[in-house]
C-alpha positions as CSV (number, residue, x, y, z in Angstrom):
1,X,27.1,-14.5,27.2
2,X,24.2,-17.1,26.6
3,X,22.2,-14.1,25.2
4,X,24.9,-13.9,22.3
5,X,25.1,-17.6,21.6
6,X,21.4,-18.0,21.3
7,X,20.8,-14.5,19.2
8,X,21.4,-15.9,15.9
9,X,19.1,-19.3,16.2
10,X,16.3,-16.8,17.9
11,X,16.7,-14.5,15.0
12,X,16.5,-17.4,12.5
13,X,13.6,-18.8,14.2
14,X,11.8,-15.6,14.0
15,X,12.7,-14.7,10.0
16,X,11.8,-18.2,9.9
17,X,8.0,-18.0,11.2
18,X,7.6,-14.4,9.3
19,X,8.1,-16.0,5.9
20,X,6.3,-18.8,6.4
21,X,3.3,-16.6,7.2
22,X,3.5,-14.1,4.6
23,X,1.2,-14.1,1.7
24,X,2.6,-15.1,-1.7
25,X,1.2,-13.1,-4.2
26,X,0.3,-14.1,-8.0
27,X,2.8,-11.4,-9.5
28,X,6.2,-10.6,-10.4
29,X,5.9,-6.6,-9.0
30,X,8.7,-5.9,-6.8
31,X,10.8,-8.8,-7.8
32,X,14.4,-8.8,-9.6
33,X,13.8,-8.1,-13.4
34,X,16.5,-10.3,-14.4
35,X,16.0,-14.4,-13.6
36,X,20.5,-14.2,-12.7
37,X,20.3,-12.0,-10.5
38,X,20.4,-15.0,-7.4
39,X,17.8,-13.8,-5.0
40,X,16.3,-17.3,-5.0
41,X,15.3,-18.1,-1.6
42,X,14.9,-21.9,-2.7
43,X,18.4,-22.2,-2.5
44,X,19.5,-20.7,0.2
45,X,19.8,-22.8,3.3
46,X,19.3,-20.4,6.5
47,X,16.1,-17.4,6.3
48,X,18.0,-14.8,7.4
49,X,19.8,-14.8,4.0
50,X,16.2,-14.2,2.2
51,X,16.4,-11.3,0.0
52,X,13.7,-9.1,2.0
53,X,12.7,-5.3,2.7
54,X,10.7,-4.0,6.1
55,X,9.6,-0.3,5.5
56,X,6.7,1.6,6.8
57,X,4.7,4.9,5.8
58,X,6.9,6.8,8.1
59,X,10.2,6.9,6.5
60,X,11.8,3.7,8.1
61,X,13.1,0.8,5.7
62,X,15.6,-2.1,6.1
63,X,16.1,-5.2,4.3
64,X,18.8,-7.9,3.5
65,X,19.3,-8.3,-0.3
66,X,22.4,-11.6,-1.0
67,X,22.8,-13.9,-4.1
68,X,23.1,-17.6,-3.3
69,X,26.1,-18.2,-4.4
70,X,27.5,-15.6,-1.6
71,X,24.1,-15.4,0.9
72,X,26.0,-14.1,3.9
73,X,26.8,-10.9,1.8
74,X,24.2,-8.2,2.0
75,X,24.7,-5.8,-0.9
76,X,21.7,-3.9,-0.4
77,X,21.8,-0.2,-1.2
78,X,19.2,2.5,0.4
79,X,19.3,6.0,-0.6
80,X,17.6,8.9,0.9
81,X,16.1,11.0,-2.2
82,X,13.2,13.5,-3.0
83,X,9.6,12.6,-2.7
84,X,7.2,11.9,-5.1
85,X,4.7,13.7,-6.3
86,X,1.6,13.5,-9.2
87,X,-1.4,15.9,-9.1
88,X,-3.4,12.4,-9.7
89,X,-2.9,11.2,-5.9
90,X,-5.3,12.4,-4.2
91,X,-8.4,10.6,-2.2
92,X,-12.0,10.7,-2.4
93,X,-12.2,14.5,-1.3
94,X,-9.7,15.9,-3.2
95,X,-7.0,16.2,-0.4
96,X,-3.0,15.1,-1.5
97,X,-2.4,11.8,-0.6
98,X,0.8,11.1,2.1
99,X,3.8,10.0,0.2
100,X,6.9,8.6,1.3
101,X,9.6,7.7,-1.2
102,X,12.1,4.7,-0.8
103,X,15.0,4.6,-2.8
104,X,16.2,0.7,-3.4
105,X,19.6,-0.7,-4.6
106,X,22.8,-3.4,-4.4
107,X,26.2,-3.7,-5.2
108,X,26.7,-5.9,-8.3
109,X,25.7,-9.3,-8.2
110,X,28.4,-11.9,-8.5
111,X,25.8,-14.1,-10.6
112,X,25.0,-11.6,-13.1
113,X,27.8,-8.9,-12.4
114,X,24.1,-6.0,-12.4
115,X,22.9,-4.0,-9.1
116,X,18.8,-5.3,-8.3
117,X,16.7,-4.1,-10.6
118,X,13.2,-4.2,-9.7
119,X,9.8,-5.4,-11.8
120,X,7.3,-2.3,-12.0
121,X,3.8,-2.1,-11.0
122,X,1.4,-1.2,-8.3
123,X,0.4,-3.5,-5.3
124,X,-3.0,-1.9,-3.3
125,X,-3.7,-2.8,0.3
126,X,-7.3,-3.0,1.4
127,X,-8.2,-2.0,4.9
128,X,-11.3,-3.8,5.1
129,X,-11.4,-7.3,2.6
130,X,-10.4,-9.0,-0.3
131,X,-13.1,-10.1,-2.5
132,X,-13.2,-12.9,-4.5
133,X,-12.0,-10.9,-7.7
134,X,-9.5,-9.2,-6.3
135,X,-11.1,-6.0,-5.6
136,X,-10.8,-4.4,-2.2
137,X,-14.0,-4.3,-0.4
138,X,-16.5,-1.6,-0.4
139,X,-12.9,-0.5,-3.0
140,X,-11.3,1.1,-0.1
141,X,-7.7,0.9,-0.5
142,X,-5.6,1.9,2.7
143,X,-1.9,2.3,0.8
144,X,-0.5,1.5,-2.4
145,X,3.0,0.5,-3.1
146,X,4.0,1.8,-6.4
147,X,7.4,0.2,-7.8
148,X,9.7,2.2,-10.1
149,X,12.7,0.5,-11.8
150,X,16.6,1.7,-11.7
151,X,16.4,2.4,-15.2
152,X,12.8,4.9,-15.4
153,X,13.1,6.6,-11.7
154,X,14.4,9.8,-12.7
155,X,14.2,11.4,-9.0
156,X,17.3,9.1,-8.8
157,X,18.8,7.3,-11.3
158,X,20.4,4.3,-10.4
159,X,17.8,3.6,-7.8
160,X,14.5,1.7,-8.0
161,X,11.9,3.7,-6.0
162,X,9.1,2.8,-4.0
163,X,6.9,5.0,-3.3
164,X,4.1,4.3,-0.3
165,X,0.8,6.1,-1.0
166,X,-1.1,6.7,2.6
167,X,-4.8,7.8,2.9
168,X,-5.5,10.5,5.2
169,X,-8.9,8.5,7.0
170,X,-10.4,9.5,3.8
171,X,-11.9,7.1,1.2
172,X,-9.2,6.7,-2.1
173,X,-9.3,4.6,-5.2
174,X,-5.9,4.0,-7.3
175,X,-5.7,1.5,-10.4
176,X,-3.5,-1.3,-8.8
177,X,-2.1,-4.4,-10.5
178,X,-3.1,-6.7,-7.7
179,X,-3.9,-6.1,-4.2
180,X,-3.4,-7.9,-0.8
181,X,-5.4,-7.7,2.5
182,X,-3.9,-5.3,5.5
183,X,-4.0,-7.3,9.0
184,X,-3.5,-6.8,12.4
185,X,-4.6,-3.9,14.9
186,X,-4.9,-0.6,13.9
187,X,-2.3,1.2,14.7
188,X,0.0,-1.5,14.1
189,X,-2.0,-3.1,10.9
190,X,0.4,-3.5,7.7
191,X,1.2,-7.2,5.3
192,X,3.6,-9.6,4.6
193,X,3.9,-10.6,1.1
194,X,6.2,-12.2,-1.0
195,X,6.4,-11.6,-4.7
196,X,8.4,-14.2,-7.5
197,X,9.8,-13.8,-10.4
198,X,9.2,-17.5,-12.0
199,X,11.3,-17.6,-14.8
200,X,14.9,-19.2,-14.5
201,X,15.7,-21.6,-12.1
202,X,14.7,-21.5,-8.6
203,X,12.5,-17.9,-9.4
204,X,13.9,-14.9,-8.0
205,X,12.0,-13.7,-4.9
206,X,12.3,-11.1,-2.4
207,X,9.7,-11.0,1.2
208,X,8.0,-7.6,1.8
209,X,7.0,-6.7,5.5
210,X,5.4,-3.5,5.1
211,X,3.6,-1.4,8.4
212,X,1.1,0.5,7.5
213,X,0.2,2.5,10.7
214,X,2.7,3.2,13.2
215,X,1.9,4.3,17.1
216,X,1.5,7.8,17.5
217,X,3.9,9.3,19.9
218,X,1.8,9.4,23.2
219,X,1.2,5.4,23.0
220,X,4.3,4.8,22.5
221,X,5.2,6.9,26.3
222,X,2.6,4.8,27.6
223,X,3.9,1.5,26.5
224,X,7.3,2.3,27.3
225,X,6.1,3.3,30.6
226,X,4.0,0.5,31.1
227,X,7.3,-1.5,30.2
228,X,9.2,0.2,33.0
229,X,6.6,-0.5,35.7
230,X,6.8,-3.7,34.5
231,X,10.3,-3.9,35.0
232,X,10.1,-2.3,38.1
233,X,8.2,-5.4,39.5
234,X,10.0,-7.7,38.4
235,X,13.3,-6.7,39.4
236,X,12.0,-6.3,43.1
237,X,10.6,-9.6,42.8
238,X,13.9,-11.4,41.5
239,X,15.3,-9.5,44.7
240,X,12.8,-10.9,47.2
């Protein structure tokens, strides 16, 4: 029963310490198009009401997506739809790049009466540094996030779609509109990002936690049974 009670402060906490680390970006990409939509997470009181997506480059995505004159509605919308393609993505030897396709939406906002409607563009990852211009180091990229608005995706209309470009260990270059530096271990490595909108009142933002590798199926039997023996031990000591 204390479990319950305490889930809610615990999960705020936690949202809480994820937006305050992630990276706020100098660009509108991937932000509401229209300034009434009411994403604007200046003022909104509690995190977990942030307009925000998690998604990977495995086919996983969730988010929370509110207006702040209702915050504890989420009106986000995914749809499953077909992948992207384009003859262009490929990397440095000619191989097709991995792409997974994300199909984003809401119901209508009851500031501006419109479902989300995202701002277009391309965000690049780098796997190894950020230099001082922007530019990934040695201009290795290790995904690109491409953002397609409601109104042009034509996979699915209705939908903004965001499609996650993957390399395949093999050196790519893609034009981006602003990149952002991958952390973490590999295997687990991805960024957290926001991106504003700044026109209108408080700017309409949303937070981006996106993982770029994911364990492969064999770790993830050994951490779970590393988590059992762990268990295991425990429980017989909580006997004793």
């Amino acid at each position: 029963m204390k479990t319950r009670h305490l889930f809610l402060p615990v999960l705020a906490l936690t949202l809480l310490t994820t937006f305050a680390s992630a990276a706020p970006l100098a660009t509108g990409i991937g932000s509401p198009d229209d300034i009434l939509y009411g994403c604007d997470s200046s003022l909104k009181l509690d995190p977990s009401t942030f307009c925000r997506l998690t998604f990977d480059e495995s086919g996983n995505i969730s988010g929370y997506i509110s207006t702040w004159i209702s915050p504890t509605i989420d009106r986000l919308i995914i749809g499953a739809g077909p992948t992207a393609s384009n003859a262009a993505w490929v990397d440095s030897a000619g191989n097709a790049l991995q792409v997974t396709s994300y199909y984003v939406s809401s119901t209508p906002s009851d500031f501006n009466g419109l479902p989300l409607s995202l701002i277009e563009g391309t965000i690049g990852l780098c796997e190894f540094g950020l230099n001082l211009d922007g530019s990934c180091t040695g201009g290795s990229l290790s995904d690109v996030l491409i953002f397609t608005n409601a109104a042009h995706n034509t996979l699915l209309p209705g939908f903004n779609r965001i499609d996650v470009l993957s390399d395949n260990e093999a050196l790519f270059s893609f034009v981006t509109d602003i990149n952002t530096l991958e952390v973490g271990p590999e295997g687990s490595n991805g960024a957290t990002f926001s991106v504003l909108n700044p026109e209108g009142g408080g700017g309409e933002d949303i937070f981006y936690t996106f993982t770029s590798d994911t364990p492969e199926p064999s770790s993830v039997v050994l951490l779970g049974s590393a988590l059992l023996l762990l268990a295991g031990k425990l429980r017989r000591r909580l006997v004793k």
